[in-house]
C-alpha positions in Angstrom: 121.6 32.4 95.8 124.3 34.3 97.3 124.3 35.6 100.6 123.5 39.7 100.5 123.6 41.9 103.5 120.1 43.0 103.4 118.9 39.4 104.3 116.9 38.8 107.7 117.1 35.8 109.7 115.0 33.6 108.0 116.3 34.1 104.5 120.0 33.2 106.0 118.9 30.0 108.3 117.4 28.8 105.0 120.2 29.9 102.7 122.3 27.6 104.7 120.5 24.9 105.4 120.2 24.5 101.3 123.9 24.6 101.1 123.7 28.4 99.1 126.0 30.1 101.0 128.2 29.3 104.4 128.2 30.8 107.6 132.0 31.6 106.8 130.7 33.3 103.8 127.9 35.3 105.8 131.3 36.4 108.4 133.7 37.2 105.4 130.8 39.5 103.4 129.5 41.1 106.4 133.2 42.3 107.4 133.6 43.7 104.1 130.4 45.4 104.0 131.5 47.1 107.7 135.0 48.2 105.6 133.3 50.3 103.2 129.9 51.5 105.2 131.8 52.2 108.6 134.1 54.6 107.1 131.0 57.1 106.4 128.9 55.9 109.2 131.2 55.2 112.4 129.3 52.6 114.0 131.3 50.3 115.5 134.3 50.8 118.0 135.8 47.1 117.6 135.6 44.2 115.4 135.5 40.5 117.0 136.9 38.9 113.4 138.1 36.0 115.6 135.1 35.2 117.1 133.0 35.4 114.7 134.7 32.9 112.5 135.2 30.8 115.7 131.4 31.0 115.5 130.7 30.7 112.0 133.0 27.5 111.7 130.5 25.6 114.3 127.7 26.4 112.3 129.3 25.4 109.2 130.1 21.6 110.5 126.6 21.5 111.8 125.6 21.7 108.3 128.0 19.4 107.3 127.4 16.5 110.2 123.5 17.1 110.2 122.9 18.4 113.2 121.9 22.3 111.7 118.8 22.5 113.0 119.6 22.1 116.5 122.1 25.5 116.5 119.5 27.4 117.3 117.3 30.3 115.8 120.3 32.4 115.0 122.8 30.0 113.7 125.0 32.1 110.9 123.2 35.4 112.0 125.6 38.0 112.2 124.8 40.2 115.2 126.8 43.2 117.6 126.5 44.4 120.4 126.2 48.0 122.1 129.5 48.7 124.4 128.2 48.9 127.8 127.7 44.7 127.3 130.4 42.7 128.3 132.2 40.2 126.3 135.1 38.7 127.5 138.4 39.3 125.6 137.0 42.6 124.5 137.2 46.2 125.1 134.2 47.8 127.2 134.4 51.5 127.0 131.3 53.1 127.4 132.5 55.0 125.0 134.2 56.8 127.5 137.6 57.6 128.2 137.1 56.4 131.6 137.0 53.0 130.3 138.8 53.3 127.3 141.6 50.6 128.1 138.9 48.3 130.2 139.1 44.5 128.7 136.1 42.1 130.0 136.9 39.2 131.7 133.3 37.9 131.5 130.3 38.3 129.2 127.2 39.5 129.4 123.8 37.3 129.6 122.5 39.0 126.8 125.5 38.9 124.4 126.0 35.2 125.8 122.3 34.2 124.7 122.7 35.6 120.9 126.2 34.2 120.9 124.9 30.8 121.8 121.6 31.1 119.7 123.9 30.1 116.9 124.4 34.1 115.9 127.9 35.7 114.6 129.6 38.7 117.1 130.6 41.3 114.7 131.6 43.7 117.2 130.7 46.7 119.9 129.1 49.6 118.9 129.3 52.9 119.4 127.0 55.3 122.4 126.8 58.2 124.2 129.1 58.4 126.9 127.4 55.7 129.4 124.1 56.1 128.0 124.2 60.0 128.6 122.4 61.6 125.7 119.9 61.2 122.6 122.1 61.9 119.8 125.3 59.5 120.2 127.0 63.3 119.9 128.6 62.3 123.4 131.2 59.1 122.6 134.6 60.0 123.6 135.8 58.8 120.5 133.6 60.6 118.2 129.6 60.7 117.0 128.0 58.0 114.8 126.1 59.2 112.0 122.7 58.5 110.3 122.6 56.3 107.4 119.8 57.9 106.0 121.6 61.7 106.0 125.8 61.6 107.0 124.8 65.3 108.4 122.0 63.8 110.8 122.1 62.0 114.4 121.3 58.8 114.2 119.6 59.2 118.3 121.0 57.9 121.4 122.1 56.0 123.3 122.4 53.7 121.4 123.0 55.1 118.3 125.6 52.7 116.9 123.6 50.0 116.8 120.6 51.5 115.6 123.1 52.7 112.4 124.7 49.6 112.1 121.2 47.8 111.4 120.2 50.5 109.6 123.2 50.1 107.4 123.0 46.9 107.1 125.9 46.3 109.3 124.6 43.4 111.2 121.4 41.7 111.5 120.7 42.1 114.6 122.4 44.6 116.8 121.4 45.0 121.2 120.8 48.3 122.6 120.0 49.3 126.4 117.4 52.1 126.8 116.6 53.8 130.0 114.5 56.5 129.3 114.3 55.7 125.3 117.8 55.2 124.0 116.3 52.2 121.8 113.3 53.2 120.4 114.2 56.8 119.9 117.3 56.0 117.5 115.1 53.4 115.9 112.9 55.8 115.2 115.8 58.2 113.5 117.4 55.7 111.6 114.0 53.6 110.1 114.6 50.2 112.1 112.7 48.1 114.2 113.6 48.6 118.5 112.8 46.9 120.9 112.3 47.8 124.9 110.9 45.0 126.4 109.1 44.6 129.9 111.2 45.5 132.7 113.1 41.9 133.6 112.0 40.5 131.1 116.0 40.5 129.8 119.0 39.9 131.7 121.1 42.9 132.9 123.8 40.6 134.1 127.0 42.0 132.8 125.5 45.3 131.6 127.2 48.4 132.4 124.4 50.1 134.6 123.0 53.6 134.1 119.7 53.8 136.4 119.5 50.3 137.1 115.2 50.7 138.0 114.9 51.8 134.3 117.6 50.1 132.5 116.6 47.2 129.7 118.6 45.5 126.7 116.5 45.0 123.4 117.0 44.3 120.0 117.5 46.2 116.4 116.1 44.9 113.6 115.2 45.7 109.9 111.6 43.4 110.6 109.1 42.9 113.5 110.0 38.9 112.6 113.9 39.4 113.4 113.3 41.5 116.3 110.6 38.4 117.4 113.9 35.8 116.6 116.1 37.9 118.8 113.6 38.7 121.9 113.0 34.5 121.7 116.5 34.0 122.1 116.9 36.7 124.8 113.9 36.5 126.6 113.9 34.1 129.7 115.1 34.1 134.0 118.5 34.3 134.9 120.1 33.5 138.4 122.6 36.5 138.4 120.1 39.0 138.0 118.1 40.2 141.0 115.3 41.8 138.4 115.1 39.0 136.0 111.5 37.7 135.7 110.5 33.6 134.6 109.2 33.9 131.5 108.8 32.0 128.6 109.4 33.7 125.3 107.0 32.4 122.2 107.3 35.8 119.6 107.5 34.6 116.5 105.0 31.8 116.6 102.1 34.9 117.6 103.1 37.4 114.7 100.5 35.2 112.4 97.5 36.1 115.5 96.8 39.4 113.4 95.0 42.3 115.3 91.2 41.0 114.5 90.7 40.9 118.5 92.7 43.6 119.4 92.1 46.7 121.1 94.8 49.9 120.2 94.6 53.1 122.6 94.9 55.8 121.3 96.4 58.9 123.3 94.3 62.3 122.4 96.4 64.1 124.7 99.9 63.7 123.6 98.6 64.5 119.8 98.6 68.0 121.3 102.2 67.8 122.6 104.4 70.7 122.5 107.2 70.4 119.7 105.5 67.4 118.4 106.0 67.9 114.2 103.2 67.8 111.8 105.0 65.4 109.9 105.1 63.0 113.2 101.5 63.7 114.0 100.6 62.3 110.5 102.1 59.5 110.6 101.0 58.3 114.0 97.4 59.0 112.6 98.3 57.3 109.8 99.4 53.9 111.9 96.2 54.1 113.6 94.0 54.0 110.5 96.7 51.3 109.1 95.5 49.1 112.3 92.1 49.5 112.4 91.8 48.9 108.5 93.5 45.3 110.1 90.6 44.5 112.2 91.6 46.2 115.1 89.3 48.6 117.3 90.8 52.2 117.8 89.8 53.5 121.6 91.1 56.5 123.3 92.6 56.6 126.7 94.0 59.0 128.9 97.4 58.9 130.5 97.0 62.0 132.8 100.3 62.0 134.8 102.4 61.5 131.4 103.6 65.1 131.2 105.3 64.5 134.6 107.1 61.7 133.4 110.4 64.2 132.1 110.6 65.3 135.7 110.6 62.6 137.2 112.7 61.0 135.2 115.7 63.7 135.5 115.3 63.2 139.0 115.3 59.3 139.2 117.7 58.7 136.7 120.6 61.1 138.1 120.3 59.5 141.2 120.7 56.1 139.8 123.4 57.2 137.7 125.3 59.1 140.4 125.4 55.7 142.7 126.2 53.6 139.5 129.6 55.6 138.2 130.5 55.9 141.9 133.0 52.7 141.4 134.7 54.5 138.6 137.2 55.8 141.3 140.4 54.9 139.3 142.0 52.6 142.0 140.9 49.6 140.9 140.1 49.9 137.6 139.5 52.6 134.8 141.3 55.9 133.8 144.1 57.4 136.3 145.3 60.7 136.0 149.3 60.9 136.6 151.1 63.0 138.8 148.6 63.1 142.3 150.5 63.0 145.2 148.2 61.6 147.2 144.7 59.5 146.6 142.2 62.2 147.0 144.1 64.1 144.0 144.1 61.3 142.1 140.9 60.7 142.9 139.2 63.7 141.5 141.9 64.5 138.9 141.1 61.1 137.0 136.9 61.6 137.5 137.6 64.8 135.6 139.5 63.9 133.0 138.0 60.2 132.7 134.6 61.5 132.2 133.1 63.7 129.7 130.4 66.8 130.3 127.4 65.0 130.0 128.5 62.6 133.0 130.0 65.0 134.7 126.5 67.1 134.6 124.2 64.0 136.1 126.7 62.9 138.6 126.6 66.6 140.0 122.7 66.8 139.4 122.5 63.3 141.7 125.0 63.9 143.9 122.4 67.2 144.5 119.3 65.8 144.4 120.6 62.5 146.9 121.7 65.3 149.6 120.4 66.0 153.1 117.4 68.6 152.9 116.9 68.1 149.1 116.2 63.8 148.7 112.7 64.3 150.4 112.1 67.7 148.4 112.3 66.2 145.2 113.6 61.9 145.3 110.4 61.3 147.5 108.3 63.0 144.8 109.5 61.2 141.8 108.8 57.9 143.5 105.3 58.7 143.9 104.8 60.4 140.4 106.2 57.2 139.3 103.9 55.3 141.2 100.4 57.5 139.6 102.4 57.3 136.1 102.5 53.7 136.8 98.7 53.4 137.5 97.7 55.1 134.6 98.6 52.9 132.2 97.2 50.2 134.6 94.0 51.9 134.2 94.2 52.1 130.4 95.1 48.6 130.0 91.6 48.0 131.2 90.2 48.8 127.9 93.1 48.3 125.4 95.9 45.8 124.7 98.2 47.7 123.1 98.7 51.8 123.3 99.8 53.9 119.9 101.8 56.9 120.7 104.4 58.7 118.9 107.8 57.5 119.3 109.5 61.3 119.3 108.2 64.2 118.2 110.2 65.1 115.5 112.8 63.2 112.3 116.7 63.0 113.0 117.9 66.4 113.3 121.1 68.2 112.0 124.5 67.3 114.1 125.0 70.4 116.6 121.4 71.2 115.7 120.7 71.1 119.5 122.9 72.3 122.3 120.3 73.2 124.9 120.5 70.2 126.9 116.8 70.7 128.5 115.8 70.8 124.6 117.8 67.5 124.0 115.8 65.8 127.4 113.0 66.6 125.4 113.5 63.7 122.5 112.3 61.7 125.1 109.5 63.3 126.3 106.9 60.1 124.5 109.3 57.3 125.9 110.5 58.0 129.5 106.9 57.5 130.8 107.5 53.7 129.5 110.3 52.9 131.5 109.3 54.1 135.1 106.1 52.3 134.4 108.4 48.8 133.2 106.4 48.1 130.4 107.2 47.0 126.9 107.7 49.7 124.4 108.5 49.8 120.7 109.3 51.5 117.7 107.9 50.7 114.5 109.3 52.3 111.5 106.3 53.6 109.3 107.9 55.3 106.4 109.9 58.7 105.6 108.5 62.1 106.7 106.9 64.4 104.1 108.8 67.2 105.1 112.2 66.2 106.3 112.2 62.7 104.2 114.0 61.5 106.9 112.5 57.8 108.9 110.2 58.0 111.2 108.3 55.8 113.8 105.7 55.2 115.7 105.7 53.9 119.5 103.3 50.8 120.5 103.4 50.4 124.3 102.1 47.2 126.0 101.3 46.0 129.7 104.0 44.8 131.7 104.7 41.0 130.4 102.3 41.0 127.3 104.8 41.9 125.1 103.2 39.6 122.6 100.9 42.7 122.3 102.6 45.1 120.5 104.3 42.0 118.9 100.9 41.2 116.8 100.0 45.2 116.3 103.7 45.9 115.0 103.1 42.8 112.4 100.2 44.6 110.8 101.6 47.8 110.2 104.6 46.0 108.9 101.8 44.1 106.6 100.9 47.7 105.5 104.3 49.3 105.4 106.4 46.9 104.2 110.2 45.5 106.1 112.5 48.1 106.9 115.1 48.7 103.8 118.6 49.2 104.5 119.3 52.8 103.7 119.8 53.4 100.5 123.4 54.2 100.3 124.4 51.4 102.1 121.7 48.6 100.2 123.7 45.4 98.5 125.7 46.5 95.3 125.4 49.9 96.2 
């Protein structure tokens, strides 16, 4: 059997193991495949050929010397990698103009752990403009679009790498989400994404938004790939302040099944406010899926939750405002010519290195951090985070695992949305995940009966039991079926 770009990680460890296909072969066909789909879809913003191969060249004299096995889960996977991850050797922009010349001299934890997991680095992948946005409409050098519809977002952040699994341009592809920018293009573009517990995965070598919120997580086109890639990612590292001791075991507890299991079940956001019909059914849908699977459907309220928007365009800003502050063009990054002294430079190359969308929160921090407004409104968020935070303490207390939507409505129309309150509002069902630091995914659950677009549904766990939503995404992938690649993009297409 020849290697086919739809395959998932199991299908390719075992197709080289039995000699079917090489990992060189796995390289060649998944560059060609990028060729042809990339021209439509605009996923990736540079190709890593030479390390990939490099890669893919170990793998292949594992085979040949016997000593396969011990590569690692991901040996001959080809994965890539959202550009705010540092690789050394390559270009990390940010997608941002600020950046656009900016070569890493080091590499990221998380693209380090993949890398030496066995998998293959494709490439970096296209976002908004330092994680600023829920459409991938903000990249300096132009918007990704959904495989599913050419004329449709495929969400944001981190929309490139939810296209590029969706395409079938990589197995696995990381995103960072800090207030949904994984699980909201998941959702859009029918694939698997994962936002694990709060330090659960290195940030080393990420390029920080709102460092409180941030997390890196994987796409998949299955719950067992994305199982593969958080057992490979998943575990303490010394260069990160946040990072928690944990030992990963996902794919051994997909076979646990839901028998035991407990799913809440939010009355309250079913009632939400720009929440489609089309959404609403298929949440409902999920939840019968599940308990038809053994488990027991209980609701639960999460009474702060409608706060969670708020407070998040307060905390974030703030975060973000501190974090671009080093983009000051002296040491690094985009320089404006012609400033006669530094504090024209200065603020000629933060204008003209950074796009609206940054420009916006830096102002909206810089605001909400200054003397006589930080206790009217920082002080605040902290402590809505803090109730938002205790009620999904309290809720845990009679469930394992919540069901929610993952946003309220299907991939919408490029320049459908130019309000940017409206756009804040694709993530009114995930922000409340990241200032609690739990583990949040999206599960893909179909197309829509009115848009026919993809659509998923959101299962949150408590911080650390990741396993959780783990076992409850594996039954309604039982019921659904794996993710397809969309159809324009399948194998022979």
């Amino acid at each position: 059997m020849a290697y086919s770009t739809d395959m998932g990680v199991r299908a390719i460890h075992e197709g080289i193991a039995a000699g079917e296909f090489s990992a060189r072969e796995v390289a060649q066909a998944s560059f060609e495949h990028i060729a042809k789909a990339d021209a439509d879809v605009h996923a990736y913003l540079e190709l890593t050929e030479d390390a990939a191969f490099a890669a893919a060249d170990k793998v292949d004299a594992a085979v040949a010397d016997g000593t396969f096995e011990q590569m690692g889960p991901l040996a001959g996977v080809p994965v890539a990698f959202k550009d705010n991850m540092n690789m050394e050797g390559t270009h990390t922009t940010c997608s941002s103009k600020m950046l656009e010349n900016y070569v890493s001299p080091y590499t990221a934890t998380c693209v380090s752990r993949l890398v030496e997991a066995g998998g293959l680095p494709l490439g970096k992948l296209n976002m908004d403009e330092f994680a600023f946005g829920s459409s991938t409409e903000t990249s300096a050098f132009g918007p990704t679009k959904n495989p599913w519809d050419l004329s449709r977002v495929p969400g944001g952040s981190s929309g490139g790498s939810a296209a590029a699994a969706a395409a079938g341009m990589a197995c696995i592809t990381l995103g960072s989400d800090t207030g949904g920018s994984i699980r909201q293009p998941a959702s859009f573009c029918g694939v698997v994404g994962v936002k694990p517990t709060y330090g659960m995965v290195s940030r080393y070598g990420v390029v920080a938004f709102g460092s409180s919120l941030d997390q890196v997580g994987p796409f998949t086109r299955s719950v067992e790939d994305a199982a593969y890639a958080m057992d490979a990612l998943c575990g303490f590292d010394p260069r990160d302040c946040t990072s928690q001791h944990f030992t990963p075991h996902f794919v051994d507890a997909l076979s646990q099944g839901v028998e035991d299991m407990k799913v809440g079940i939010v009355p309250g956001f079913m009632d939400s406010p720009g929440l489609t019909a089309e959404v609403k059914e298929k949440v409902n849908e999920a939840a019968a899926k599940l308990e038809a699977a053994g488990a027991e459907l209980v609701e639960v309220e999460l009474p702060h939750a409608d706060a969670a928007i708020s407070a998040y365009y307060v905390l974030g800003p703030c975060e973000a405002f501190s974090n671009l502050a080093r983009f000051d063009s002296v040491r690094y990054g985009y320089c404006a010519e012609g400033h006669k002294d530094l504090g024209g430079q200065y603020e000629g190359s933060r204008a003209g290195g950074f796009g609206m969308e940054a420009k916006r929160r830096i102002m909206l921090g810089s605001y909400l951090l200054s003397a006589g407004v930080y206790e009217k409104y920082y002080y605040p968020a902290q402590q809505v985070r803090r109730l938002i935070t205790q009620d999904y303490e309290r809720a845990y207390e009679s469930c394992d695992v919540i069901l929610i939507p993952t946003s309220p409505r299907a991939a919408f129309q490029f320049g459908e949305i130019g309000d940017p309150v409206e756009m804040h509002l694709s993530d009114i069902f995930t922000v409340s995940i990241n200032i609690a630091g739990n583990g949040g995914m999206s599960v893909p659950c179909g197309l829509g009966s009115e848009s026919g677009m993809p659509i998923g549904v959101q299962l949150v766990s408590p911080q650390f039991k990741d396993v959780n939503m783990f076992r409850a995404a594996a039954a309604l992938e039982a019921a659904y079926g794996p993710a397809p690649v969309a159809p324009a993009f399948q194998a022979g297409e």
